[in-house]
DRENNU-187564 format. One line per field, with one value per residue: x, z negated, y of N, C-alpha, C, O in turn; residue number from 1. Coordinates in Angstrom, 3 decimals. Each point is the difference from the previous one (the first is absolute). Example, Ala and Ser with C-alpha at 12.3 -4.5 7.8 and 13.67 -1.06 7.14 Angstrom:
<recs>
n.xx	c(13.190/-1.386) .
n.zz	c(-7.800/1.385) .
n.yy	c(-5.690/1.069) .
ca.xx	c(-0.890/0.820) .
ca.zz	c(0.000/-0.060) .
ca.yy	c(1.190/1.190) .
c.xx	c(0.900/-0.770) .
c.zz	c(0.000/-0.730) .
c.yy	c(1.200/1.090) .
o.xx	c(1.036/0.509) .
o.zz	c(-0.665/-0.169) .
o.yy	c(-0.019/1.108) .
seq	c(1/2) .
</recs>
This chain:
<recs>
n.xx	c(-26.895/-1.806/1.259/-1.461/1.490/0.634/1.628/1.926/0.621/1.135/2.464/-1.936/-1.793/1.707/0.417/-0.809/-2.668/1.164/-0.492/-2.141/-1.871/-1.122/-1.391/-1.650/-1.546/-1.117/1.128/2.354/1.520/-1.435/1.637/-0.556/-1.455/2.540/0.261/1.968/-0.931/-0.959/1.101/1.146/-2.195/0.723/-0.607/0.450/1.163/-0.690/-0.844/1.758/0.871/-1.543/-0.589/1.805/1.561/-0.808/1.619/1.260/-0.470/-1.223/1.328/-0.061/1.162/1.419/-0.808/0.131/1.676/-0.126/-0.615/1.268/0.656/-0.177/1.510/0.984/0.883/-1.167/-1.402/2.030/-2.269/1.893/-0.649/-1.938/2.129/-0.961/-0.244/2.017/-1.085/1.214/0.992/2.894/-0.187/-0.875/1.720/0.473/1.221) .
n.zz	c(-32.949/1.171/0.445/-1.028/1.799/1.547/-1.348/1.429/1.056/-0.087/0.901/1.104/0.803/0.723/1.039/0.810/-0.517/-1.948/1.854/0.588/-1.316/1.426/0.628/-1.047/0.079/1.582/1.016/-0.189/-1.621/-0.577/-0.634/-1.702/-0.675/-0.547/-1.126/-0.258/1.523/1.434/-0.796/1.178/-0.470/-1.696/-2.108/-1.605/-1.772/-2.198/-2.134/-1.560/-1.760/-1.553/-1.366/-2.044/-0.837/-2.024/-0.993/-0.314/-1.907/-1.287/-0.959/-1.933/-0.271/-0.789/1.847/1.445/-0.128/-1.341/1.933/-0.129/-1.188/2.159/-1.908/1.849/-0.667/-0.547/-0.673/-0.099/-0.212/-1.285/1.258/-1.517/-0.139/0.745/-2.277/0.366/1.000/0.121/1.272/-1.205/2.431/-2.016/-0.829/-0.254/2.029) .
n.yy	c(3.067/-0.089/-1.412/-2.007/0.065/-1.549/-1.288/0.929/-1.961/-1.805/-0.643/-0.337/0.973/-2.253/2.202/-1.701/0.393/-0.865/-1.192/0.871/-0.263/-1.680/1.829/0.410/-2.153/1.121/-1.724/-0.342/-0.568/1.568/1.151/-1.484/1.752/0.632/-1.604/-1.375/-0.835/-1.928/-1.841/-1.405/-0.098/-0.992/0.709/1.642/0.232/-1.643/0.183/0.414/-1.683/0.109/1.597/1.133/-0.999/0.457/1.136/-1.579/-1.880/0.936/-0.290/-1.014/-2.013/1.426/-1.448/1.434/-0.994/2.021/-0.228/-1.714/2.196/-0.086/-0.606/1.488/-1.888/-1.952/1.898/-1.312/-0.192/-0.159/-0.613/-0.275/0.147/-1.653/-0.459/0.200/1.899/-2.423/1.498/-0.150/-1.041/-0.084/-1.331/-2.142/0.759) .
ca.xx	c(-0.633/0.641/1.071/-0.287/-1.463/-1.418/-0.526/-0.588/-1.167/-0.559/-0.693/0.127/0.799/0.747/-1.332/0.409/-0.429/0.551/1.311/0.962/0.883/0.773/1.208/0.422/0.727/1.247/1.328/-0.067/0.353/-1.417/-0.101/-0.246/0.568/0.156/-0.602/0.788/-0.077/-0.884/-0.346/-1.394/-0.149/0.206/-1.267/-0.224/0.832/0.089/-1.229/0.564/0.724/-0.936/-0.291/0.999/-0.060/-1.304/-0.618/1.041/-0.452/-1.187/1.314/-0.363/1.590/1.185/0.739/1.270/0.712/0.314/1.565/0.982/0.889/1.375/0.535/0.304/0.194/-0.175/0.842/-0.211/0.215/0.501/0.046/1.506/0.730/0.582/1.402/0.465/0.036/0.504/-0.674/0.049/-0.589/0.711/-0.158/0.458/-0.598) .
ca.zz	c(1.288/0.965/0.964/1.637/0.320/-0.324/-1.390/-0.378/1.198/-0.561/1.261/-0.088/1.368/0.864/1.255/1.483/1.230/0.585/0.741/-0.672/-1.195/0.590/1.303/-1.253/-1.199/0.913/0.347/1.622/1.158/-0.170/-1.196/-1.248/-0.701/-1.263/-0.830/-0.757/1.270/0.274/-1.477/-0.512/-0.596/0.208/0.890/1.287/0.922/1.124/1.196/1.128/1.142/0.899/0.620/1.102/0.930/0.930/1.265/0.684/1.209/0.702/1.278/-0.142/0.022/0.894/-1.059/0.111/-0.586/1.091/0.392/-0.327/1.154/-0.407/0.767/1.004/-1.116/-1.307/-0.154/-1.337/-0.764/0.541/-0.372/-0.214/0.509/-1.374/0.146/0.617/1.195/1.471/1.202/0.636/-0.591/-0.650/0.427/1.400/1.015) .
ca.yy	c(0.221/-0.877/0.441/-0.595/0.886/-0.716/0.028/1.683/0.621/-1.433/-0.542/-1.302/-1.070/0.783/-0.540/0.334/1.168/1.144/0.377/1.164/-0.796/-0.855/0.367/1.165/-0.766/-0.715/0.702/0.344/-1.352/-0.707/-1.290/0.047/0.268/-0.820/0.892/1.292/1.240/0.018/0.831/-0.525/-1.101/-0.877/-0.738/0.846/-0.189/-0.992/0.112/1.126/-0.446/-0.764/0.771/-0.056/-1.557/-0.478/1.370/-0.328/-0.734/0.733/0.788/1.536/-0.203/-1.101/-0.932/-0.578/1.053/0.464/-0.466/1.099/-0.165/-1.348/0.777/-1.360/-0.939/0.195/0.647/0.141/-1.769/-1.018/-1.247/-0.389/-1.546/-0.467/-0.046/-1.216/-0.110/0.974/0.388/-1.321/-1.161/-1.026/-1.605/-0.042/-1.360) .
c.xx	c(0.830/0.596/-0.597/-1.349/-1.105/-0.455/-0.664/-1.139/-1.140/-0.887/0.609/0.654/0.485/-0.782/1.264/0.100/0.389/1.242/1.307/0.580/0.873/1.451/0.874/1.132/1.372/1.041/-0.090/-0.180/-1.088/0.059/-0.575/0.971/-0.008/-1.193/0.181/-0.206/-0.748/-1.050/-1.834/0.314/0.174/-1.274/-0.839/1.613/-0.358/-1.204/-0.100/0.880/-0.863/-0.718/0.371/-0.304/-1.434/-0.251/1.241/-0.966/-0.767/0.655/-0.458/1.215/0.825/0.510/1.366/0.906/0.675/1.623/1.120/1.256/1.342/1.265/0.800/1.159/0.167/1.874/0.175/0.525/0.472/-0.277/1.536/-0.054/-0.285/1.265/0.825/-0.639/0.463/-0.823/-0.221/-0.729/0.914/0.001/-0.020/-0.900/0.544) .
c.zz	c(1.087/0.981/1.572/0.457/-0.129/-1.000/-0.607/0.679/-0.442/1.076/-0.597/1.116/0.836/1.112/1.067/0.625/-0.704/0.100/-0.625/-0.841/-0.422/0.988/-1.211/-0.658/1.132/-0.298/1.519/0.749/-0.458/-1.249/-0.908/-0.790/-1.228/-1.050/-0.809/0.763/-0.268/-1.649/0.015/-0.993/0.684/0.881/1.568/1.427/0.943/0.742/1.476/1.460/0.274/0.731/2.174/0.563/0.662/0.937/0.563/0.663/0.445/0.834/-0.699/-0.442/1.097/-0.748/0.472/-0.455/1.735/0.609/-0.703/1.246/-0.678/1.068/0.472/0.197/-1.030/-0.862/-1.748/-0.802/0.929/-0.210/-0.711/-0.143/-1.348/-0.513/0.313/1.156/0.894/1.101/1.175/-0.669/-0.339/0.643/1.994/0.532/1.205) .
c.yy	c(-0.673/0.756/-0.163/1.368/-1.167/0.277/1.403/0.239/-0.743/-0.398/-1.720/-0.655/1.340/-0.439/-0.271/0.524/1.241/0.543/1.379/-0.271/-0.543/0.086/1.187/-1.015/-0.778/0.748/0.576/-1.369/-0.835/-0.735/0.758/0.674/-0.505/0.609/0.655/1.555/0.461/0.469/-0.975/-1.174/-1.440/-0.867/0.918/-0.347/-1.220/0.582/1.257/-0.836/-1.081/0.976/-0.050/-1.112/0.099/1.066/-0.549/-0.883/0.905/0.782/1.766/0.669/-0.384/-0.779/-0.069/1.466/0.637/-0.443/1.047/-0.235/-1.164/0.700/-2.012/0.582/0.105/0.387/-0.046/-1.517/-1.139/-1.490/-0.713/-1.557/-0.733/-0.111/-1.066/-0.577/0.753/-0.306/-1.073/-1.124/-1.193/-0.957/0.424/-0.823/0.370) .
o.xx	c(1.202/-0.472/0.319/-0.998/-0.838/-0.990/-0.962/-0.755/-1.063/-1.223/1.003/1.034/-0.364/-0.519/0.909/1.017/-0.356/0.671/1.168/1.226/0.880/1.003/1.205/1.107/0.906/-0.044/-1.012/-0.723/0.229/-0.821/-0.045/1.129/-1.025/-0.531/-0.718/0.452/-0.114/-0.781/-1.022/1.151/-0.320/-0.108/-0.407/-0.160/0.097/-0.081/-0.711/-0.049/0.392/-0.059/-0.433/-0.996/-0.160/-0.875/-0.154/-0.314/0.320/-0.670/-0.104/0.008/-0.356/0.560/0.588/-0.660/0.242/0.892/-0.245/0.159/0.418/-0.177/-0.161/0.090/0.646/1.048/-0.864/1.158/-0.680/0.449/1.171/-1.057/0.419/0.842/-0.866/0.191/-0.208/-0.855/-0.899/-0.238/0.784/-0.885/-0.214/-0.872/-0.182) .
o.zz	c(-0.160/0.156/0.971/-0.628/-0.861/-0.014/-0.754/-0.174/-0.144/0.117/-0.639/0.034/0.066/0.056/-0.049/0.648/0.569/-0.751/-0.388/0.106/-0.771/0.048/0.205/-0.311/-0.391/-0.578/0.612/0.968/0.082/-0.186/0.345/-0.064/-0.436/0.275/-0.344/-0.600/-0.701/-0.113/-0.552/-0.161/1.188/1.105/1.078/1.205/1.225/1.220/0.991/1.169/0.988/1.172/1.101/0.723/1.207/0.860/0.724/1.147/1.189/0.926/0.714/-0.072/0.823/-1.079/-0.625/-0.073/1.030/-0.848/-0.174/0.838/-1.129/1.121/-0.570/0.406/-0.392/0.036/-0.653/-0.156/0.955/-1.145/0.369/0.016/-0.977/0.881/-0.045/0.115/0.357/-0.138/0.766/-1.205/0.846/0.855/0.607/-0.569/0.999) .
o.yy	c(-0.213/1.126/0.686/0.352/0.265/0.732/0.143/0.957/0.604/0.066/-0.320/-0.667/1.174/-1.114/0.829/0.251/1.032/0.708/0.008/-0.041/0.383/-0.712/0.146/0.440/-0.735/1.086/0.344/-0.235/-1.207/-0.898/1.181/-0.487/-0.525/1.076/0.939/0.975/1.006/0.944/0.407/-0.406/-0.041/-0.531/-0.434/-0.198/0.066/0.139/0.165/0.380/-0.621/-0.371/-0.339/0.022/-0.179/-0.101/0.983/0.318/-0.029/0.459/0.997/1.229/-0.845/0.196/-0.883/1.037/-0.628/-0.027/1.194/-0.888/-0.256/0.478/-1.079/1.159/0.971/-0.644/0.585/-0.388/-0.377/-0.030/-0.100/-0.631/0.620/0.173/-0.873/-1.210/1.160/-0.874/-0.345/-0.081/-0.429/0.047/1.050/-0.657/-0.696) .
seq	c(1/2/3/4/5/6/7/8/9/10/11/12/13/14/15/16/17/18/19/20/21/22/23/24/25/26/27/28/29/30/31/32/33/34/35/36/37/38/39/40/41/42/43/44/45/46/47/48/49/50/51/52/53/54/55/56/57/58/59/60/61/62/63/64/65/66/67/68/69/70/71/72/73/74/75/76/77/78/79/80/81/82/83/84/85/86/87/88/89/90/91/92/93) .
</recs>
C-alpha cells in the first residue's frame, strides 16, 4: 500500500485552485517541502510543485519568501586570504 495521500485517495491531478492544500505542503519561508516529509510519491510530488508554481503565477501564492531578520554587522564567517598572499602589493613604481 502506498504511503502518498493522492494514491490512497486516487486523485489524479494536483489542482491549483486549491490553495489549502497546497499552503498545508509549504514550509514557513514558502518553499516546498522534501518528500521524504511530506510522504508522497514521486510522480504526485512533481505535479504538486508545478501546482505550486502555477498558483504562484496566479498570485493565489506568494511568490517571494517572507524577509528574515539580518543582524548588522554580520557577525560570525570571515573571509579568509588565500595562502602565500600578503596584503602588501608586490613589484614597485
Amino acid at each position: 500500500m502506498s504511503d502518498c495521500l493522492f494514491c490512497r485517495r486516487g486523485i489524479a491531478q494536483v489542482d491549483y485552485k486549491h490553495v489549502a492544500l497546497l499552503r498545508s505542503e509549504l514550509r514557513d519561508d514558502g518553499t516546498l517541502r522534501a518528500r521524504r516529509t511530506t510522504r508522497f510519491c514521486r510522480k504526485h510530488h512533481a505535479r504538486l510543485a508545478i501546482a505550486v508554481k502555477r498558483a504562484r503565477f496566479m498570485a493565489l501564492l506568494p511568490a517571494e519568501r517572507p524577509p528574515r531578520e539580518i543582524e548588522w554587522p554580520p557577525v560570525g564567517k570571515k573571509r579568509k586570504r588565500k595562502a602565500g598572499v600578503s596584503r602588501e602589493r608586490s613589484g614597485g613604481a
